[in-house]
Each structure stands twice: as structure tokens, then as C-alpha cells.
C-alpha positions in Angstrom: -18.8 -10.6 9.0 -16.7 -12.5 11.4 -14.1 -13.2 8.9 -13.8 -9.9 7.6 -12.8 -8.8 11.4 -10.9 -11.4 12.0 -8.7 -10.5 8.6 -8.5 -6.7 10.2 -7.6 -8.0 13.1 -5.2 -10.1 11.5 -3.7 -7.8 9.1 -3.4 -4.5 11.8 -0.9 -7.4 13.9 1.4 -7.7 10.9 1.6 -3.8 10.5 2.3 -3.1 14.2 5.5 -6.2 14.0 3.8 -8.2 16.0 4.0 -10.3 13.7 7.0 -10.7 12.1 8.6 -11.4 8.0 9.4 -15.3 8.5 8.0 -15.9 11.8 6.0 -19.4 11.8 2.9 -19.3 14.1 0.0 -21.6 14.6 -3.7 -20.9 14.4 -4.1 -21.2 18.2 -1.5 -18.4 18.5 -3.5 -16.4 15.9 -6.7 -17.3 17.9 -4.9 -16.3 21.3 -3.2 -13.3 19.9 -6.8 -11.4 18.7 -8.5 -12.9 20.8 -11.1 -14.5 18.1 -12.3 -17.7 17.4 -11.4 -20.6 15.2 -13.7 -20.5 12.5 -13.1 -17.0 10.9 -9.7 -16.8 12.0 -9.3 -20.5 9.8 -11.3 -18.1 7.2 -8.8 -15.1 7.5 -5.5 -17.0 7.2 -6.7 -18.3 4.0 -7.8 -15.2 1.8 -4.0 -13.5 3.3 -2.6 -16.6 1.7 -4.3 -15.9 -1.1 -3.1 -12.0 -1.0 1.0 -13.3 -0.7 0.9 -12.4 3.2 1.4 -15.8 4.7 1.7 -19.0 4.0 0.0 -21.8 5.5 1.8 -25.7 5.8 -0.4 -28.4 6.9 1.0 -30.2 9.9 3.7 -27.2 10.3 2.1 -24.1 10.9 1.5 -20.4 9.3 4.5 -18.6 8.4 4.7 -15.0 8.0 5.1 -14.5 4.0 9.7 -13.9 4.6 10.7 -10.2 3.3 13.0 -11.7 0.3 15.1 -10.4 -2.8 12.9 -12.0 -4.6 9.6 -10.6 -3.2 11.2 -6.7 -3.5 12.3 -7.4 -7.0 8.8 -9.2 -8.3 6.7 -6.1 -6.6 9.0 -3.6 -8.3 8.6 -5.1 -11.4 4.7 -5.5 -11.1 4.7 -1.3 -10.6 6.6 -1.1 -13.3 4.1 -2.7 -15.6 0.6 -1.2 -14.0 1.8 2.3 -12.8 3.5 4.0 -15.8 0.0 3.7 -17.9 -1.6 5.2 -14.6 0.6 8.0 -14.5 0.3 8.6 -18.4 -3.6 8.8 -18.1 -2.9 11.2 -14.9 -1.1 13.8 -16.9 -3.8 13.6 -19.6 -6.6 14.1 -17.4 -5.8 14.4 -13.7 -7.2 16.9 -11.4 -4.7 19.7 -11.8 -5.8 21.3 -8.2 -5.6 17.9 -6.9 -1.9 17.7 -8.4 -0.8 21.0 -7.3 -2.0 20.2 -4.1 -0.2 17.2 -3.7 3.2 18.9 -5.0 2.5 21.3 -1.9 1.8 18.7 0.5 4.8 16.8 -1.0 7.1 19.5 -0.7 5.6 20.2 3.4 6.7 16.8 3.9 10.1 16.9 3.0 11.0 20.5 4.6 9.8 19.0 7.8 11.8 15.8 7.2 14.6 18.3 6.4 13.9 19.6 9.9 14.0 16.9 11.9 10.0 16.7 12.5 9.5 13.4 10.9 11.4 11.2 10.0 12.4 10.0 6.6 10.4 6.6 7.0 7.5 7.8 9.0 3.9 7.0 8.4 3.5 10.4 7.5 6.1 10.6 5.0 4.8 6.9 3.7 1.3 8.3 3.7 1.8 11.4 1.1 4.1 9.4 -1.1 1.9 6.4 -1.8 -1.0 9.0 -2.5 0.7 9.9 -5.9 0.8 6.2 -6.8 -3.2 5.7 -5.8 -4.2 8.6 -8.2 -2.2 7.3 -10.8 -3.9 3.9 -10.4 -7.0 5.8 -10.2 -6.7 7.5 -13.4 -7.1 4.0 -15.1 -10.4 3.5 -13.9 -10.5 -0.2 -14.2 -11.2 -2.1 -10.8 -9.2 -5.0 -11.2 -6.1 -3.3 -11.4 -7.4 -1.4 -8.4 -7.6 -4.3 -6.9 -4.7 -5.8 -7.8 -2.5 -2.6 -6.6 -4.7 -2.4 -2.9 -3.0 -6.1 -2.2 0.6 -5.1 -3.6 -0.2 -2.0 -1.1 -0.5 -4.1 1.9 3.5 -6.0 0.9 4.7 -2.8 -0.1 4.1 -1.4 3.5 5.2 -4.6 5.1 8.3 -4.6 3.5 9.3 -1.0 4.5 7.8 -1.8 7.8 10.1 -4.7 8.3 13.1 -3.2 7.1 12.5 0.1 8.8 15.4 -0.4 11.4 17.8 -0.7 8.9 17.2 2.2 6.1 18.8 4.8 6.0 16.9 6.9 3.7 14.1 6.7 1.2 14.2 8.8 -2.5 10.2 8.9 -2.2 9.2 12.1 -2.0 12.4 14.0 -3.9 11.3 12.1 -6.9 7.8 12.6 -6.3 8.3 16.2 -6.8 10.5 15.5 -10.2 7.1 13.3 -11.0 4.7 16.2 -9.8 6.2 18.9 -11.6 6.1 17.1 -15.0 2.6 16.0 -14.5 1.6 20.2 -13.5 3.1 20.9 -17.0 0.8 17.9 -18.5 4.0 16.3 -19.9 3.3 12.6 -19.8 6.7 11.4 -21.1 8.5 13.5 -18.9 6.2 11.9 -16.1 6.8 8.6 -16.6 10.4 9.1 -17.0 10.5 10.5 -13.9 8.3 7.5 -12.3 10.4 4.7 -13.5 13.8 6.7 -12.2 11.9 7.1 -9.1 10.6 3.1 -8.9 14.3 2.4 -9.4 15.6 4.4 -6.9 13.0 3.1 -4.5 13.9 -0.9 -5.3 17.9 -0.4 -4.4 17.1 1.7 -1.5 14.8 -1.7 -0.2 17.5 -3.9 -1.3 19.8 -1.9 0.0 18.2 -1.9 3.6 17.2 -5.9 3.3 20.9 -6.6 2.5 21.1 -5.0 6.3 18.9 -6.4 7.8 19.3 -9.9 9.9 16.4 -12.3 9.9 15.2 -12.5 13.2 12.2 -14.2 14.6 10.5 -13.2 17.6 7.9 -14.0 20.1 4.2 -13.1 19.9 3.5 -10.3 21.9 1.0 -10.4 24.9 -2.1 -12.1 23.6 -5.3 -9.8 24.0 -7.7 -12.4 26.1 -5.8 -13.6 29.1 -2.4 -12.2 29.4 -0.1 -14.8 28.5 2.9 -14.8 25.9 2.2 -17.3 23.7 6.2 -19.1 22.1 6.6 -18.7 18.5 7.0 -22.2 16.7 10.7 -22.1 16.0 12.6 -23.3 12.8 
């Protein structure tokens, strides 16, 4: 479907920064920029409204959903609520190869970030930490939650992705091998324990890098059909 590419297409912009937390845009840009018409793009912008990712004001323009206190605190407090059920049902009945496996790959991660091969907020390192956190929404089994945690996903990455520049380190994967090594030993209190510490940890360090971090908007990058820079709208 048309709209379901143009919402890639869409979506793939705000994780490569070309699109930007705050910046205001109009759907011409968005046309211009993936090169894609009206219609689905129209389409797109309105189910990534509906996901939190912009926000759409009639007569103004589309503005890309701002990286906020606020936002950081309300995600944070969502995972607390769905994720330590997810991570109780995971020590119960988890894959204990699958776990072990992870507490390897977990442990790869950090010796290389220890060695200067990736860096502490790489794709790699984001990749193996939110893996734990998809198996513990996993072990719920229920789809809507699923759901629910693949959109938080999506602002969960945009936020680190926006704040990059300005963190200086991420507790991810040392708590992930606190969380790991409780749910080897099947000890779900000592798991969840573990998680919230770790979901903790993770909110200041965000907060911690937002309080950094100016609010700039940029320009949108070269668009894809005819090699002009289209002007953000400013504010």
C-alpha cells in the first residue's frame, strides 16, 4: 500500500535527523523530501499523529512531536507499568538458551564498548539492549501490549537519537547483565528489582542529556526528486 510506504518512508527520515524533535514542516516538504505524493503522504502524517510522532496544526503545519521532560518522564513511567510483568513471566518461563545467550551477547557488547569499538550509544549497543525488553514483552503474549510497546519503541529511539550529541553515557547494558543474571537463576523478584533500578538509571541519564541539549531546528536535507533544499517553516 501507498500509505504504508509513504509511513516507512516517513518514519526512516525522523531516525536518520533529517527530521528533527520540534522542527515544523509542511506536507509539501514531506512530499518533496520522499519524493511521494499527496494522498498517502496526507495518510501517513495522520496514523504518526496518532503514534505521538508529530503533530499536525491546521493552517500551521506538521511539527515534529518536541523531545520534552515531559515526554521522557511519561515513556518511563509507561515501562514501568507494562515491562516488570513481562520480565516476571520471562524468568518463569523464558528460553533459558535464549537468555544465556543474550547475557553473552550482552557482555560482547560492553567489552567492545570498553575497547573503544563501539561506542556507548551506538546502534549496536542500542540493538542488544532493547532485545531484553522485546522478550520480556514477549513473554506476555498478549498483542495489544505488543502493540502498544512497538509505538513506545519508535519514541524511545527518537529520543536517544536526538539527544545523542549530548550523552555521555548510557547504564543499558551494565544493568542488563544485573537483569540477565537474575533471570539465568529463574529469580523473578531479583529480576524485576534489577529492571526497575535499571529503568531508573536509564530516565536520569535521558534527562540528564536533554537538560544538555539546545533546541535547535534545522533545514530539511536535500529533497530526493529534484535536488533542491526545501526551508523549514520557522517559529
Amino acid at each position: 500500500m501507498l500509505k504504508a510506504h509513504a509511513y516507512q518512508l516517513i518514519k526512516q527520515r525522523l531516525f536518520d535527523l533529517d527530521l528533527v524533535s520540534g522542527q515544523f514542516v509542511s506536507q509539501k516538504q514531506i512530499v518533496e523530501l520522499i519524493d511521494f505524493p499527496l494522498g498517502p503522504v496526507r495518510e501517513a502524517m495522520l496514523q504518526l499523529q496518532a503514534e505521538g510522532l508529530v503533530e499536525i496544526f491546521p493552517q500551521r503545519g506538521i511539527q515534529i512531536t518536541p523531545v520534552t521532560v515531559e515526554m521522557v518522564r511519561d515513556l518511563f513511567g509507561l515501562r514501568r507499568l507494562i515491562e516488570p510483568p513481562g520480565i516476571k513471566a520471562l524468568a518463569r518461563t523464558g528460553d533459558l538458551a535464549a537468555l544465556k545467550e543474550l547475557r553473552r551477547a550482552t557482555k560482547e557488547a560492553l567489552q567492545k564498548e570498553k575497547s573503544g569499538e563501539v561506542k556507548p550509544v551506538s546502534n549496536h549497543t542500542f540493538q542488544v539492549d532493547q532485545r531484553l525488553h522485546e522478550m520480556a514483552i514477549d513473554a506476555l503474549d498478549n498483542k495489544l501490549v505488543r502493540e502498544i510497546y512497538r509505538v513506545q519503541q519508535d519514541r524511545i529511539l527518537l529520543i536517544r537519537l536526538n539527544i545523542r550529541p549530548w550523552a555521555t553515557q548510557e547504564p543499558g547494558l551494565v544493568d542488563h547483565l544485573h537483569i540477565l543474571d537474575a533471570l539465568c537463576r529463574r529469580d523473578a523478584a531479583g529480576a524485576t528489582a534489577s529492571l526497575l533500578r535499571h529503568l531508573k538509571n536509564a530516565e536520569q541519564a535521558a534527562l540528564d542529556a536533554l537538560a544538555r541539549s539546545p533546541h535547535i531546528k534545522t533545514t530539511l536535507p536535500r529533497a530526493a526528486s529534484n535536488g533542491t533544499r526545501p526551508a523549514a517553516v520557522q517559529t
